[in-house]
PDB file with SEQRES, HELIX, SHEET and CRYST1 records, atoms N, CA, C and O in Angstrom:
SEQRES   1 A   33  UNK UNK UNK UNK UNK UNK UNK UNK UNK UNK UNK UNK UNK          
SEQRES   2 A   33  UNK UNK UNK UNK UNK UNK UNK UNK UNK UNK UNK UNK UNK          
SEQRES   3 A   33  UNK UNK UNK UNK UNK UNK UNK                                  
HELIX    1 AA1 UNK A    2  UNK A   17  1                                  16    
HELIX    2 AA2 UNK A   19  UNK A   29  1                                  11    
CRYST1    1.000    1.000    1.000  90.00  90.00  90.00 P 1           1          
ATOM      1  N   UNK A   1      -2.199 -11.931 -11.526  1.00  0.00           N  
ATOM      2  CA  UNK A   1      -1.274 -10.852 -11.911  1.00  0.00           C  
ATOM      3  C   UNK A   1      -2.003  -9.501 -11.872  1.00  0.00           C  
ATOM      4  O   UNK A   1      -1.440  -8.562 -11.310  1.00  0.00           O  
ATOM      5  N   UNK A   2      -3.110  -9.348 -12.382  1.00  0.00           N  
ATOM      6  CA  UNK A   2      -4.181  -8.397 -12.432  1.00  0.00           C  
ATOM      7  C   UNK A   2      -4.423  -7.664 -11.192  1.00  0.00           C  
ATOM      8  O   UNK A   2      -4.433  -6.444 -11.030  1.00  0.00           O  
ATOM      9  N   UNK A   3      -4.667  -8.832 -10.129  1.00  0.00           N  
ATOM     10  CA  UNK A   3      -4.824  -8.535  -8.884  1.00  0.00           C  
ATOM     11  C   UNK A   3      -3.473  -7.887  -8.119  1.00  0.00           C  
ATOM     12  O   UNK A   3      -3.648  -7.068  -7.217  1.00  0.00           O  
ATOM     13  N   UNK A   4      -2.568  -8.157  -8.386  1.00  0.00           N  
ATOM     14  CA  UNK A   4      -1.279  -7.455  -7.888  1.00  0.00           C  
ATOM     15  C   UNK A   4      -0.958  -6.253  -8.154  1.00  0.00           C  
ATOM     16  O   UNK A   4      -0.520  -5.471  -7.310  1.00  0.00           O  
ATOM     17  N   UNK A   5      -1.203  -5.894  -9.752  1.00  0.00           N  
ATOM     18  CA  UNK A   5      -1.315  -4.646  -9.743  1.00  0.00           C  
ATOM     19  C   UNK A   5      -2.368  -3.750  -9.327  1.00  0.00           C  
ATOM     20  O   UNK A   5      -2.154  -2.538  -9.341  1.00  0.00           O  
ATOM     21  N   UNK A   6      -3.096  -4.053  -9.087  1.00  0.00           N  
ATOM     22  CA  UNK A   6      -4.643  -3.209  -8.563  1.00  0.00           C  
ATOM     23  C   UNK A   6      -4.287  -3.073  -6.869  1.00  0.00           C  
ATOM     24  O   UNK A   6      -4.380  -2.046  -6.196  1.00  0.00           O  
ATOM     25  N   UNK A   7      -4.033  -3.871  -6.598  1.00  0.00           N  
ATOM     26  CA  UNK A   7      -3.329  -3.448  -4.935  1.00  0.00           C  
ATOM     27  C   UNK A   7      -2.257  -2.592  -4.821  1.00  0.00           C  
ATOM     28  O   UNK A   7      -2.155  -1.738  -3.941  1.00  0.00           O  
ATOM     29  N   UNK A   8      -1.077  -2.905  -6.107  1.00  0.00           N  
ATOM     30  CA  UNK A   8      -0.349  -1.554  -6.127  1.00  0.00           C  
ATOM     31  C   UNK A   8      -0.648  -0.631  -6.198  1.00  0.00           C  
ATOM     32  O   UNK A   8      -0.195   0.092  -5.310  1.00  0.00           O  
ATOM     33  N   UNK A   9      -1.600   0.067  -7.248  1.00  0.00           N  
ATOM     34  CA  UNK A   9      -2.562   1.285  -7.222  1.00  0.00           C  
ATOM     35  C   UNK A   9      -2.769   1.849  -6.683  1.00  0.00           C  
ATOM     36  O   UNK A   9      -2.519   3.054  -6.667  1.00  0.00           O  
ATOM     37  N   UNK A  10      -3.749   0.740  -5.466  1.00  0.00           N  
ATOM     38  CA  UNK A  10      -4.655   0.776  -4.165  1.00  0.00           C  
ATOM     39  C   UNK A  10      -3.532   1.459  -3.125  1.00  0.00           C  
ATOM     40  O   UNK A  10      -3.898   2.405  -2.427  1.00  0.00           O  
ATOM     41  N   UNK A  11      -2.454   1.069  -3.055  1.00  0.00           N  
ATOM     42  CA  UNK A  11      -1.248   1.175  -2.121  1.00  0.00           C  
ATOM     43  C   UNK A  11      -0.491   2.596  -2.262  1.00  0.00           C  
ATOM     44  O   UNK A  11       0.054   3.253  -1.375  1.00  0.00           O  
ATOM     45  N   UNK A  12      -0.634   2.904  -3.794  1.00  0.00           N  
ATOM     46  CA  UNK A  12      -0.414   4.374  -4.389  1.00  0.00           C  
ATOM     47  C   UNK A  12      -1.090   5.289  -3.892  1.00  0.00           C  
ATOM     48  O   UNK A  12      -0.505   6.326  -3.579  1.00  0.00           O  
ATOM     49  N   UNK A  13      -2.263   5.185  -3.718  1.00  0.00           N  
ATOM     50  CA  UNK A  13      -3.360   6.077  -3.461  1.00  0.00           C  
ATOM     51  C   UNK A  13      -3.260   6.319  -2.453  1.00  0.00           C  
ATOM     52  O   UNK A  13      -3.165   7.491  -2.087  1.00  0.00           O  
ATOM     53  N   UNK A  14      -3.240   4.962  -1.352  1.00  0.00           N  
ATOM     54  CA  UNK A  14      -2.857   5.455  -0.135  1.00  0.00           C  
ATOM     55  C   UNK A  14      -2.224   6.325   0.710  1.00  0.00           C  
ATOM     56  O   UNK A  14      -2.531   6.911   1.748  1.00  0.00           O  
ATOM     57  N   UNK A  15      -1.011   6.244  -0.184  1.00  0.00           N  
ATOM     58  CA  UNK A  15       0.347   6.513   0.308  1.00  0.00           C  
ATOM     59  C   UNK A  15       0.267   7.946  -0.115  1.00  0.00           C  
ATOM     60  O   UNK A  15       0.773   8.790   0.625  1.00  0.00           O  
ATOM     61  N   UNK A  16      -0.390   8.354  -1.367  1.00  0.00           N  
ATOM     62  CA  UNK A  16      -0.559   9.566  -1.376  1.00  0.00           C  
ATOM     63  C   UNK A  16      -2.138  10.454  -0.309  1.00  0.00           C  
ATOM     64  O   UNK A  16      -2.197  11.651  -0.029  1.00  0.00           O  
ATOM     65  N   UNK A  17      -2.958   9.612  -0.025  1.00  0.00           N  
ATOM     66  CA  UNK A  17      -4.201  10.133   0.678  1.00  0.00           C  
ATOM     67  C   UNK A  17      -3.891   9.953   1.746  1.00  0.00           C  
ATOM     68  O   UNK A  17      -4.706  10.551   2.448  1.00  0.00           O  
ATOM     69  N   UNK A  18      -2.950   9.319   2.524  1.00  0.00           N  
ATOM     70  CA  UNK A  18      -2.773   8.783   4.029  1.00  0.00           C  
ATOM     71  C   UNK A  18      -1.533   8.178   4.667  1.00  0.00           C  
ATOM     72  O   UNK A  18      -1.326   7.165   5.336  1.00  0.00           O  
ATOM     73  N   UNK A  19      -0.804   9.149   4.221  1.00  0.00           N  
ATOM     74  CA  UNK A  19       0.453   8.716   4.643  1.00  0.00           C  
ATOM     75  C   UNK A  19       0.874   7.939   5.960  1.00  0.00           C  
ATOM     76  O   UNK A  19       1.537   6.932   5.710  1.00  0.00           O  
ATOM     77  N   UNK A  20       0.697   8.119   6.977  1.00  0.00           N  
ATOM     78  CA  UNK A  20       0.596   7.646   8.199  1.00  0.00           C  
ATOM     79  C   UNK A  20      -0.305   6.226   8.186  1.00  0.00           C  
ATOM     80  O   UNK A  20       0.213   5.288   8.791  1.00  0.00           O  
ATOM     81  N   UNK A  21      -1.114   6.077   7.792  1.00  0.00           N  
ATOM     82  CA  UNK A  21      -2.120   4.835   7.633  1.00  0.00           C  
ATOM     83  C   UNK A  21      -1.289   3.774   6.843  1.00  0.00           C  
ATOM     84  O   UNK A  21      -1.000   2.700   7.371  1.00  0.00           O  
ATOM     85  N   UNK A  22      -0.914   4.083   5.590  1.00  0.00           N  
ATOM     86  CA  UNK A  22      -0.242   3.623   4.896  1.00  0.00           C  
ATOM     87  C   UNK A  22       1.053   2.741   5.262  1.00  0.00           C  
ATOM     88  O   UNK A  22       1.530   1.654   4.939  1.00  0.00           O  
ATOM     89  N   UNK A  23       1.381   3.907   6.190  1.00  0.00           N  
ATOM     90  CA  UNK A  23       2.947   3.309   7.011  1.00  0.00           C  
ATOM     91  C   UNK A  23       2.578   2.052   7.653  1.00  0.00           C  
ATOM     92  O   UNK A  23       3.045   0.926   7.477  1.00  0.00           O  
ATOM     93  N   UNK A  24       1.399   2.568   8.641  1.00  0.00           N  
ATOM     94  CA  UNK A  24       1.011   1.221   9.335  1.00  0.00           C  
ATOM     95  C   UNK A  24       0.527   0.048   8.994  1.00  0.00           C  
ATOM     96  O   UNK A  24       0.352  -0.971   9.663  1.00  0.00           O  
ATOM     97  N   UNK A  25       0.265   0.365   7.534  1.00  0.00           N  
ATOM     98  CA  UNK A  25      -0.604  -0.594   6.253  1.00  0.00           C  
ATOM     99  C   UNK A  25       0.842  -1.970   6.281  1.00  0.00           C  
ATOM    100  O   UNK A  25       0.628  -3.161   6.506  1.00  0.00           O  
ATOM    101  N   UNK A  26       1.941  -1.485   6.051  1.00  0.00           N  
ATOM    102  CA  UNK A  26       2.617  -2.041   5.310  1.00  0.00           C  
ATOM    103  C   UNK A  26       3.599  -2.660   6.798  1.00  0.00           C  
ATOM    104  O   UNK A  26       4.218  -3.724   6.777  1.00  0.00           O  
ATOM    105  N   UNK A  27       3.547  -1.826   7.863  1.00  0.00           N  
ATOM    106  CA  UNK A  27       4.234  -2.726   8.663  1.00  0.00           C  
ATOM    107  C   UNK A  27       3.397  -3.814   9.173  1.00  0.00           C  
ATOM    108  O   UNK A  27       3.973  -4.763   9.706  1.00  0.00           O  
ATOM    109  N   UNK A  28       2.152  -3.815   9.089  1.00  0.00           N  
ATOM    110  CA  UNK A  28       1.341  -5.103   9.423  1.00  0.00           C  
ATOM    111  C   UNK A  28       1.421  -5.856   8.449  1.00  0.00           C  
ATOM    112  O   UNK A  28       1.276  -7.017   8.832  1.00  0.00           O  
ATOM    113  N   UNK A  29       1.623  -5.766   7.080  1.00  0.00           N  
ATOM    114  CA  UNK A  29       1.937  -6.422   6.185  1.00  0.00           C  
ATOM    115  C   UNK A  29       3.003  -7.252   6.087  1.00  0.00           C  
ATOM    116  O   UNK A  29       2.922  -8.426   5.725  1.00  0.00           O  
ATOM    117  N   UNK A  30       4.280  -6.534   6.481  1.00  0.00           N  
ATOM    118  CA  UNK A  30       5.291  -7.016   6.564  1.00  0.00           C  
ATOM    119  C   UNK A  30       5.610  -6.704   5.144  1.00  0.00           C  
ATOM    120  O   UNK A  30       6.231  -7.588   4.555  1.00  0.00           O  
ATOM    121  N   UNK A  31       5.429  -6.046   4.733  1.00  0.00           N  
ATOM    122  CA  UNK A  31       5.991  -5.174   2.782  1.00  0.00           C  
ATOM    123  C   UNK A  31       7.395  -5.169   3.279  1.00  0.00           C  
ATOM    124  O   UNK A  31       7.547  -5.420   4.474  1.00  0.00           O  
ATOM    125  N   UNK A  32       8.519  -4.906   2.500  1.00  0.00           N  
ATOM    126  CA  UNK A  32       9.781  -4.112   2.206  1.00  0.00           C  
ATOM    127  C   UNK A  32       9.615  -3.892   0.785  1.00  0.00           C  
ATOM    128  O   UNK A  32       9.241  -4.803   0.046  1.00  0.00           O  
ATOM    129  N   UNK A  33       9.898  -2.619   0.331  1.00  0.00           N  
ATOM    130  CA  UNK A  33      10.245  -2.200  -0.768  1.00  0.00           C  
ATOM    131  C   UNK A  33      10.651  -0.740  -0.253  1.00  0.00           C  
ATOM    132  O   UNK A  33      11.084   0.096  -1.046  1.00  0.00           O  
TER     133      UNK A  33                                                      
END                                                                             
């Protein structure tokens, strides 16, 4: 559970430091939210 939120964070940060990276973060991921 710990670990899930610490990747959310991680994913926060991103999304605010690297928007574009981020994008591509999550379509290789296969995320939806």
């Amino acid at each position: 559970l710990k670990l899930v939120s610490q990747r959310r964070q991680l994913l926060d940060y991103l999304k605010r430091a690297d928007e574009g990276r981020y994008k591509t973060l999550i379509e290789r991921l296969g995320i939806r939210r």
